[in-house]
N, C-alpha and C positions, 0 to 999 in steps of 0.2 A: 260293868261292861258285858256285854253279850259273846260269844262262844265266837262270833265272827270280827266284832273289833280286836279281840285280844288277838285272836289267828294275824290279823292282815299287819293289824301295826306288829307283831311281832316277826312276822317274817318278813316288812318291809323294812324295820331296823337291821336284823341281822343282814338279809342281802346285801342293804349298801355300804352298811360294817365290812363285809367281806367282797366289796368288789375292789380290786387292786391293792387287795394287801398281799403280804409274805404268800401267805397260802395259797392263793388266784395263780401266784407268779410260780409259784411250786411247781401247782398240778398240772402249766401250762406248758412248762420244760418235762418233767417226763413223759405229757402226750404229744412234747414235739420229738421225743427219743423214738425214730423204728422200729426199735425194737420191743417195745412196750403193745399190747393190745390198749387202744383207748377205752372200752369197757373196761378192764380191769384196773388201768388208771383210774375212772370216773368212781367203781364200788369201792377201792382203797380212801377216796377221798370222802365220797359221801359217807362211810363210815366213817373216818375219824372225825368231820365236823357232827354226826347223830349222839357220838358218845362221847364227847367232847360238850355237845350243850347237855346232853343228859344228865353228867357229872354236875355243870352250873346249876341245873333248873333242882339238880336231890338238894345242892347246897346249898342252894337261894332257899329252896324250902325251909330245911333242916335251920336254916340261920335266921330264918322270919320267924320262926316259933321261938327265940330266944330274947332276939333284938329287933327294937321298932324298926323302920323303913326309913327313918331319918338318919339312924347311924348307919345301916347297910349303903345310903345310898353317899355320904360324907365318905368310909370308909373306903367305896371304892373309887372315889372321886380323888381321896387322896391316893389308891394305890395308882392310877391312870398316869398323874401327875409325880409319883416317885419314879414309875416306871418309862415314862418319858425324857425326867431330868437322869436316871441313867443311859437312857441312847443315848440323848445327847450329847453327854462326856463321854461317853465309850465303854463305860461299866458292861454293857452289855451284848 
């Protein structure tokens, strides 16, 4: 894939990953607090999602050099699905 498909589908996945989750709903209660500057809001967030995927993308790496792409992606197909059946019950 070329330097531009990887760009678009990857920041078209994440965006809609991230439109009306926890996070969205976060950043949108403390830029409705007055007392907060909304730049300062907005650089607190965009920093934690930059090194938040940063973290993912060393360990995606780091873990593609060890194990194929078939267990990376089972693995976290079942973490998604653990991690769900505990909301669910309330574990979490």
């Amino acid at each position: 894939m070329s330097f531009w498909q990887v760009f678009i589908s990857t920041f078209s996945l994440i965006f809609l990953a991230e439109l009306g989750d926890k996070t969205q709903l976060s950043v949108l209660l403390l830029a409705a607090q007055q007392d907060r500057p909304l730049w300062v809001v907005f650089l607190g967030s965009a920093s934690a999602l930059v090194l938040s995927s940063l973290i993912g993308v060393l360990l995606g790496g780091a873990l593609s050099r060890h194990l194929p792409p078939f267990y990376l992606q089972k693995g976290a197909g079942a973490a998604f699905v653990i991690i769900g059946l505990l909301l669910l019950w309330g574990k979490i």
